[in-house]
Every structure is written in structure tokens, then in C-alpha cells.
NUPA-184463 format. One line per field, with one value per atom (N, C-alpha, C): atom name; z, y, x; residue number from 1; residue in one letter. Coordinates in Angstrom, 2 decimals. Each point is the difference from the previous one (the first is absolute). Layout:
BEGIN
a c(CA, ...);
up c(Z, ...);
north c(Y, ...);
east c(X, ...);
k c(NUM, ...);
r c(A, ...);
***
This chain:
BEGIN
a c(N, CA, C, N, CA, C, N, CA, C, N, CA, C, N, CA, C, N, CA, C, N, CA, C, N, CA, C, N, CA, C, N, CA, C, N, CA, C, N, CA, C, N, CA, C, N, CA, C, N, CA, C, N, CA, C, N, CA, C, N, CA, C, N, CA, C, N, CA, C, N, CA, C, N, CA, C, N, CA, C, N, CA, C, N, CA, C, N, CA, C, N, CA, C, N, CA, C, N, CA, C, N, CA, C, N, CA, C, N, CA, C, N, CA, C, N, CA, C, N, CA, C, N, CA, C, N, CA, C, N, CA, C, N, CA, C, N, CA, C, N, CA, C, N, CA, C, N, CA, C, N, CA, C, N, CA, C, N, CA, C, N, CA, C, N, CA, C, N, CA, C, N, CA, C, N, CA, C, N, CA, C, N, CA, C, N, CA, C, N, CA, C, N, CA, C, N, CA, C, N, CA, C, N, CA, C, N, CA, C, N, CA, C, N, CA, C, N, CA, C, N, CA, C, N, CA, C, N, CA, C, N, CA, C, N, CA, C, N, CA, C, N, CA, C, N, CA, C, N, CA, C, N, CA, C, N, CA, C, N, CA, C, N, CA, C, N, CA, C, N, CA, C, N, CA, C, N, CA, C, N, CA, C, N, CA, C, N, CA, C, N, CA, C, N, CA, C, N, CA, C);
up c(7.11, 0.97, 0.77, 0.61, 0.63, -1.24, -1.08, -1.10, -0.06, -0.16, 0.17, 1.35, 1.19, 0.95, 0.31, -0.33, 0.11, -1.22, -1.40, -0.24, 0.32, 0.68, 0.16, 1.37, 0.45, 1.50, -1.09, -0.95, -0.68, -0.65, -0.57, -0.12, 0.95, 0.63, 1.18, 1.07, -0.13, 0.21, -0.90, -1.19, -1.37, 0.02, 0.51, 0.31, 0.63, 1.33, 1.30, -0.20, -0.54, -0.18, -1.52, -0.80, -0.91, 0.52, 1.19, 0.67, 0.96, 0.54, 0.26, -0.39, -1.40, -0.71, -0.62, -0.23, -0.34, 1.48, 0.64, 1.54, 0.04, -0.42, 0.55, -1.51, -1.23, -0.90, 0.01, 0.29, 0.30, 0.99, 1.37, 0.79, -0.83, -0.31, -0.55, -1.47, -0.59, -1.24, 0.13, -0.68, -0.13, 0.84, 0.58, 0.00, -0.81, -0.03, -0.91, -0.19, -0.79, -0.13, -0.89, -0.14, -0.34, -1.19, 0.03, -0.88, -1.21, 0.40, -1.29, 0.38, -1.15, 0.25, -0.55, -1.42, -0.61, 0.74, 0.29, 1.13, 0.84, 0.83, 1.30, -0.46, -1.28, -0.41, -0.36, -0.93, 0.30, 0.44, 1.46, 1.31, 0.69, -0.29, 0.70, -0.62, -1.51, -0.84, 0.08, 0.34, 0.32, 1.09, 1.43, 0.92, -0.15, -0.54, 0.13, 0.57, 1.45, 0.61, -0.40, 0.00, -0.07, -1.82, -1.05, -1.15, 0.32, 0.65, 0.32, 0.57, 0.83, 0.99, -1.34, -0.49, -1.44, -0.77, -0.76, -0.82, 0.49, 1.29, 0.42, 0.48, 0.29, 1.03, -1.57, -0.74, -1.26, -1.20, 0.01, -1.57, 0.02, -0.51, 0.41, -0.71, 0.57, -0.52, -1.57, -0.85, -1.28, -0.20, -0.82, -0.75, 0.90, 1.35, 0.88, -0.83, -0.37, -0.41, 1.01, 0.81, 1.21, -0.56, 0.78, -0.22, -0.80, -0.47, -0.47, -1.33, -0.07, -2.04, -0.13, 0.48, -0.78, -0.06, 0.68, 0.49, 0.38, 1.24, 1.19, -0.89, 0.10, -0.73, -1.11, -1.05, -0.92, -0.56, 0.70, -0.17, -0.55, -0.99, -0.58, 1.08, 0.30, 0.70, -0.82, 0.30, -0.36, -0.47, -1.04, -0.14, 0.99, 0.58, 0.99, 1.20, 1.33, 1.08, 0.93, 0.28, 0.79, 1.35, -0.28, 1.50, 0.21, 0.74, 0.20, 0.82, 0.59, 1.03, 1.97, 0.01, 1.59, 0.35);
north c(-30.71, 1.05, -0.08, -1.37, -0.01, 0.20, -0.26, 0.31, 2.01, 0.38, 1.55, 0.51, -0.75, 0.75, -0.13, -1.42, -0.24, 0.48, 0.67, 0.80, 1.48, 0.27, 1.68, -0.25, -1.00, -0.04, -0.20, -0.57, -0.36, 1.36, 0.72, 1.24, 1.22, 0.18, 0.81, -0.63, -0.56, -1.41, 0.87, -0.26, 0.58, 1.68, 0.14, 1.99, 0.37, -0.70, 0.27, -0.46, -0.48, -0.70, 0.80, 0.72, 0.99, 1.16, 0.09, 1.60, 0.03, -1.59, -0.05, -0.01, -0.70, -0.09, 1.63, 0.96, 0.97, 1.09, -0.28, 0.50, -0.08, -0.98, -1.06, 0.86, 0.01, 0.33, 1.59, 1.09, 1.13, 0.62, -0.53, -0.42, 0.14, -0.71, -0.23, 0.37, 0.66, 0.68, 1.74, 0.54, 1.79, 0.88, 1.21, 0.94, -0.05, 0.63, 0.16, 1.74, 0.81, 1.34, 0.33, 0.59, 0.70, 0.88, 0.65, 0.79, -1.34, -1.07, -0.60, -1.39, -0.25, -0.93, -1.31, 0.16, -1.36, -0.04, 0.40, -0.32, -1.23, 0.78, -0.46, -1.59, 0.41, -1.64, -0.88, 0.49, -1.20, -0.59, 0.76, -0.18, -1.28, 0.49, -1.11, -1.45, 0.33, -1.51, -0.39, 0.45, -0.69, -1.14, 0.53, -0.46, -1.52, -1.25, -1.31, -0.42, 0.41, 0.13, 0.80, 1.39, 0.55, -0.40, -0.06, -0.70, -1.29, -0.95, -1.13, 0.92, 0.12, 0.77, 0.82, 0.49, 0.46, -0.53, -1.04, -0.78, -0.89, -0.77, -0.32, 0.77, 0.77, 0.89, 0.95, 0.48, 0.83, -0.83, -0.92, -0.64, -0.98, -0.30, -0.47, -2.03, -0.82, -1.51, 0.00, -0.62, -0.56, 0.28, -0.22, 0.25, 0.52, 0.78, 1.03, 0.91, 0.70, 1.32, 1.11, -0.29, 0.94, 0.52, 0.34, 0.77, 0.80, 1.18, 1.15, -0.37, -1.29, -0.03, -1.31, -0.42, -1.19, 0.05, 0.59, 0.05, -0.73, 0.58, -1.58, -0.98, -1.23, -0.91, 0.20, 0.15, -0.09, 1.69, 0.88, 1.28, 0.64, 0.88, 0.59, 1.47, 0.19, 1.29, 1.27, 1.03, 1.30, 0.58, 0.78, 0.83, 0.57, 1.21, 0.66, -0.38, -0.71, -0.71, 1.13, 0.95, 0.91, -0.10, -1.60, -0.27, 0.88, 0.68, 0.39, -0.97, -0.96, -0.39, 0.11, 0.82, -0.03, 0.53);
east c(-22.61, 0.10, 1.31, 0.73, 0.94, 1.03, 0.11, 0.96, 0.14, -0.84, -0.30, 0.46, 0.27, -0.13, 1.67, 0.63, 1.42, 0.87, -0.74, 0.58, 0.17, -0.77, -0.34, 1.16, 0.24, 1.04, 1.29, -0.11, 2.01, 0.14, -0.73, 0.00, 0.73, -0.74, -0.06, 1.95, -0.32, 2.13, 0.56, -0.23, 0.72, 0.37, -0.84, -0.01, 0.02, 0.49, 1.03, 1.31, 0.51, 0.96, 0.91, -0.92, 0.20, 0.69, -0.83, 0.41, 0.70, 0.43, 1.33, 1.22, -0.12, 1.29, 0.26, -0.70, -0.01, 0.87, -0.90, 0.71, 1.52, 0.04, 1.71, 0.81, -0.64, 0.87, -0.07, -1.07, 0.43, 0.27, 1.12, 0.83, 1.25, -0.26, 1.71, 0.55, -1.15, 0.24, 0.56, 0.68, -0.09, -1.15, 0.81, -1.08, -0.89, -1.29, -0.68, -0.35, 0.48, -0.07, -1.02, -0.81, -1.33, 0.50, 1.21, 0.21, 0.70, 0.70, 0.02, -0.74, -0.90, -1.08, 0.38, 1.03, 0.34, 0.98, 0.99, 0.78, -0.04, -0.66, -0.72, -0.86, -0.55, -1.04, 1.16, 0.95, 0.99, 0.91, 0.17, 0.46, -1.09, -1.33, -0.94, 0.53, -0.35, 0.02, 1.36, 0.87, 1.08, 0.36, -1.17, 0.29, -1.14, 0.80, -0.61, -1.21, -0.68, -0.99, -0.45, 0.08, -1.41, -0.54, 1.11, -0.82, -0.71, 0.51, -0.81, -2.03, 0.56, -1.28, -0.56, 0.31, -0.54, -0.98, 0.75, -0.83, -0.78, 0.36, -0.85, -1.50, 0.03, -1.37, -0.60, 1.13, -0.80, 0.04, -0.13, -0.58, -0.32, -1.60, -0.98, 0.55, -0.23, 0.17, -0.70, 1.35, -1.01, -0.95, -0.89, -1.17, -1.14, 0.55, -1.13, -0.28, 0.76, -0.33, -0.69, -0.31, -0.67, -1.28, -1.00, -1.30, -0.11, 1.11, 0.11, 0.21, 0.95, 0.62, -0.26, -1.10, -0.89, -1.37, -0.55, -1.97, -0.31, -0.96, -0.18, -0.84, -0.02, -0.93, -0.29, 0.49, -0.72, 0.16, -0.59, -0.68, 1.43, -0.15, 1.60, 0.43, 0.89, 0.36, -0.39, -0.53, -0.05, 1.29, 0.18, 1.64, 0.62, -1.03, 0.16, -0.43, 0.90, -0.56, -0.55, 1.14, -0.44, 0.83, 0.55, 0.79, 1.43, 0.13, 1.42, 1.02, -0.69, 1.31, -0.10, -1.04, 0.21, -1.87);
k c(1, 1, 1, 2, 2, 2, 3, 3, 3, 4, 4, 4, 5, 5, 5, 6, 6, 6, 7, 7, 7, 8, 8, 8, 9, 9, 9, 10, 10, 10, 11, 11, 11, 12, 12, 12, 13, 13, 13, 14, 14, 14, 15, 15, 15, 16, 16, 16, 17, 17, 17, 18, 18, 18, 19, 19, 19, 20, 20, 20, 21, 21, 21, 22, 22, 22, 23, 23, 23, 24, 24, 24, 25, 25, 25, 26, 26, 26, 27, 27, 27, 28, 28, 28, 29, 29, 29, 30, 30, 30, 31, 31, 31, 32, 32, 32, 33, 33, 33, 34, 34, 34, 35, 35, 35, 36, 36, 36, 37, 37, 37, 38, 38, 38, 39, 39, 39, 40, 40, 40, 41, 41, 41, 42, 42, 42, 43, 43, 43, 44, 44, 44, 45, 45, 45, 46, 46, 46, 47, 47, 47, 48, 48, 48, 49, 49, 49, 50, 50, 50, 51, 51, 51, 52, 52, 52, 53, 53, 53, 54, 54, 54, 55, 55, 55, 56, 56, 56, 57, 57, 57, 58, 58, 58, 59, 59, 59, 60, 60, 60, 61, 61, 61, 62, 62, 62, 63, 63, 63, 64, 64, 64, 65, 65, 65, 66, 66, 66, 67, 67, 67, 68, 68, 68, 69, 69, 69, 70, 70, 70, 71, 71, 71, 72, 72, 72, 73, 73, 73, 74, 74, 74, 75, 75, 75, 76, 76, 76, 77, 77, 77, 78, 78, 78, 79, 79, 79, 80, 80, 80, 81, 81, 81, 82, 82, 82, 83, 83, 83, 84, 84, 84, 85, 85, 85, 86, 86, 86);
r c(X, X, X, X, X, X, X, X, X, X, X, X, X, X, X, X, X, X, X, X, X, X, X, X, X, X, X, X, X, X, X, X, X, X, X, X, X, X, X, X, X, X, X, X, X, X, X, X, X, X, X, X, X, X, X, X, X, X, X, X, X, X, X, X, X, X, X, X, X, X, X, X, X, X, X, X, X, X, X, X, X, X, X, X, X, X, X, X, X, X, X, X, X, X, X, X, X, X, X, X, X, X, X, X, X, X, X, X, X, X, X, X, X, X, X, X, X, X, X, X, X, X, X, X, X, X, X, X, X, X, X, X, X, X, X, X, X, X, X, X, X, X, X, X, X, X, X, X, X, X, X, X, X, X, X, X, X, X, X, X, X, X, X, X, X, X, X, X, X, X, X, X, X, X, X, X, X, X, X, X, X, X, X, X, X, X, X, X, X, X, X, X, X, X, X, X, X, X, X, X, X, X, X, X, X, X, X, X, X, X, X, X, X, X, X, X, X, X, X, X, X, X, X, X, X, X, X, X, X, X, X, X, X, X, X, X, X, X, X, X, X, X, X, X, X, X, X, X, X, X, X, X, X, X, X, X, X, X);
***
């Protein structure tokens, strides 16, 4: 239980600290213009921080795979999740 509970806290560290380095790198990266979208994305990935803040906070550790593209326990994921995202 204390293993579960001090990870759900190094976590939660990890994804404040994501959305800081992200902060700090789109700061100091390009406008970002709506009318050009790759542009603007590799204006982001350019800027050192916010890729750090990136990969860190969006891609999940080694062999997680996350809820969605592994199945919790055991159980296989459905094709169609249904999840959009928010």
C-alpha cells in the first residue's frame, strides 16, 4: 500500500514538472499560428524544454503500455474504446 501510494506521489512530481518544462519551452519557442500547424509543431519540438516536458508527461514508461493498449489485468482491450480524450 505505501509502495502504491509513493508512487501515485512520484507520478503526480513527474507531471508537474512535465508541465513545467513544457511552460518554460513554449515561452521561448515560435508563435504558434493556427493557420500553419506543422509550422508551429516544429517550432515547439525545437524548443529543448518543451520536448523534454513532452516525452516525459506523453509516453508512458517501458513495458506500461497504459490501460487503453494493453488491458487491465489480464482482460484484452476492446477495438473500439470509445475514449476520446477528455
Amino acid at each position: 500500500m505505501i509502495a502504491g501510494l509513493l508512487l501515485a506521489v512520484g507520478c503526480a512530481l513527474a507531471g508537474g514538472v512535465a508541465v513545467l518544462l513544457k511552460q518554460r519551452g513554449a515561452v521561448a519557442a515560435l508563435v504558434v499560428v493556427p493557420r500553419h500547424p506543422v509550422r508551429s509543431a516544429i517550432g515547439l519540438f525545437r524548443s529543448k524544454w518543451w520536448t523534454v516536458g513532452w516525452l516525459d508527461r506523453d509516453s508512458p514508461p517501458q513495458g506500461a503500455g497504459g490501460v487503453l493498449g494493453s488491458g487491465v489485468q489480464g482482460f484484452p482491450t476492446p477495438a473500439r474504446v470509445g475514449w476520446r480524450g477528455f
